[in-house]
Structure formats: C-alpha cells, structure tokens
C-alpha positions in Angstrom: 74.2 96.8 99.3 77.1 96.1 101.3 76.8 99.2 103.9 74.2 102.0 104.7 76.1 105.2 104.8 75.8 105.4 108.7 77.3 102.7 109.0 79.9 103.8 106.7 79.6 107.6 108.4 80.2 105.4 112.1 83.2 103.8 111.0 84.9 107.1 109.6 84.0 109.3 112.3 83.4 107.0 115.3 85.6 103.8 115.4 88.8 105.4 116.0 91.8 106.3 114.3 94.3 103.5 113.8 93.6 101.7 110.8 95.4 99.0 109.6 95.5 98.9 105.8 96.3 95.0 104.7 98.4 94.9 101.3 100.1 98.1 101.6 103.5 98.5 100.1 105.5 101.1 98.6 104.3 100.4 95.2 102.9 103.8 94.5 101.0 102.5 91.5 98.4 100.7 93.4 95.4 101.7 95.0 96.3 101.1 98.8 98.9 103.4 98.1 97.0 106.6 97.6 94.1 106.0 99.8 96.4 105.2 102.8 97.4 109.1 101.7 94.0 110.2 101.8 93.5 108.6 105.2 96.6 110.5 106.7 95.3 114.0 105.1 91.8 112.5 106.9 93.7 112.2 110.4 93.9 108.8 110.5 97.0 106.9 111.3 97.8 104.1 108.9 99.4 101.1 109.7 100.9 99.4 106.1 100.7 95.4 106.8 102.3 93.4 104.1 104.5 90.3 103.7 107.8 93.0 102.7 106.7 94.5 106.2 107.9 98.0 104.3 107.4 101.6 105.7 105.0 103.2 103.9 104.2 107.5 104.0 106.5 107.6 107.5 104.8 104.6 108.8 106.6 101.3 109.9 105.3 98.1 108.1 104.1 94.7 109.4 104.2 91.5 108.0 100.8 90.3 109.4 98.4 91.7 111.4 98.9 89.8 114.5 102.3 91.4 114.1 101.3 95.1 114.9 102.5 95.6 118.9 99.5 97.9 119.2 95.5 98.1 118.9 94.2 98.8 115.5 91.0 100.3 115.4 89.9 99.4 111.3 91.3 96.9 109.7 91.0 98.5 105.7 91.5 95.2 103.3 93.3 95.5 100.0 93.7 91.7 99.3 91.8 89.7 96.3 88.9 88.1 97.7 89.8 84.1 98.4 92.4 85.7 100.9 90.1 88.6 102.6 88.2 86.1 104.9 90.9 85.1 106.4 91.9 88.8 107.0 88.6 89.5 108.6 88.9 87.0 111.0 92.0 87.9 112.1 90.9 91.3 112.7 88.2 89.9 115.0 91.3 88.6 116.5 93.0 91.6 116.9 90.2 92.9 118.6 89.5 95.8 115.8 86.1 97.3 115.6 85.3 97.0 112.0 86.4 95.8 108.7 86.5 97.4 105.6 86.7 95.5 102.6 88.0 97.8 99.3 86.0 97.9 95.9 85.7 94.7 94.1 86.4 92.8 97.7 83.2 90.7 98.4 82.8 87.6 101.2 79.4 87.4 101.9 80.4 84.5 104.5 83.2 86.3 106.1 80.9 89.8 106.6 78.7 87.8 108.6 81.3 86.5 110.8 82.7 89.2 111.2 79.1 90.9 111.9 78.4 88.4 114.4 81.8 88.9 116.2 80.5 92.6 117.2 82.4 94.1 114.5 80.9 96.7 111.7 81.7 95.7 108.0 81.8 97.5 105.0 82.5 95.6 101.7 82.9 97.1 98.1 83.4 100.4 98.6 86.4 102.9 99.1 86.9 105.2 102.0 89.2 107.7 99.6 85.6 108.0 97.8 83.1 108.0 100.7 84.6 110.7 103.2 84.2 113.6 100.7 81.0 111.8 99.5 79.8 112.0 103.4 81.3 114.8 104.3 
C-alpha cells in the first residue's frame, strides 16, 4: 500500500492547486495527456514539464522542473521508474508539497526521501481514478 486514501484525499483537496505533471507532451495517446485534462476539469492548474518544453491544453511547457518561474504545489510523475527518483528529489527542491508517482511508478527509496523531506507521497495510483473514487 503505497497511500491511505487521506493521504491521497489531503493531497487532492489540501495541497494546492498547481501541479506540475513531469512527461507531459502533446502526444494525446498517452496517459499524462488525459489526466492532465481531468485535473483542469478538477480545478487544478497543470504545468506540462518535458524535454520538447511543449504547451499542453493552453498551458506553457518546461523543460525541467527547476525551469518553472513559479511554485508548484504537486509534482504528478509520469516518467518510467529508474528516472522518478530523481524527479522526486527535485521536487523537494522545488519546494512542492507532495509527490505523486502514476500507476506502475514504484521507488520505495525515493518515497522515503521524499517522506522524510516533509513532503506527502503517493506512488502507484492515478489521480484521474481516485478523485471520483473519493469524491
């Protein structure tokens, strides 16, 4: 189990509303794509961060994280696992509040770095699934 739901139910509601979604592009056929749409409809405002730095549903792309001129409040992570440690601990750089690792994105190591940095952490699981699951 890689998060309770009120931990999951903190981070939706809670953490704030700028998330940063790391490997969104235009490429409508993957999954970043749609649930960066389901986190607009949500209220949330996406930030797409991707090497082609591309805009993505009206927002302006980054090429990193460290690239985004403003706070980011979640940093959602759409990258294979070797590469999502090193995206967790540059969102404890950032100074985001938590970090949300997609389905199939486990690090045990890098969840407890990022725990023990202050941060929540969510791994394996989908926020396009769990807000209507949670209401």
């Amino acid at each position: 189990m890689y998060a309770d739901d009120s931990t999951i139910r903190r981070i939706l509601t809670e953490m704030g509303d700028t998330w940063a979604v790391v490997g969104l592009s235009a490429n409508e056929a993957r999954a970043a794509y749609g649930v960066a749409r389901v986190l607009q409809r949500y209220g949330k405002r996406i930030v797409p961060v991707h090497p082609k730095a591309e805009t993505v549903h009206g927002e302006r792309g980054y090429a990193s994280l460290a690239e985004v001129p403003f706070a980011v409040d979640v940093v959602d992570v759409f990258v294979n696992g070797e590469l999502a440690g090193a995206v967790a601990d540059e969102a404890v750089a950032k100074g985001a509040k938590a970090v949300w690792f997609q389905l199939g994105v486990v690090d045990e190591a890098a969840c407890e770095r990022t725990r023990a940095a202050g941060l929540e952490m969510v791994m394996d699981r989908c926020p396009a699934i769990e807000i209507p699951r949670l209401g």
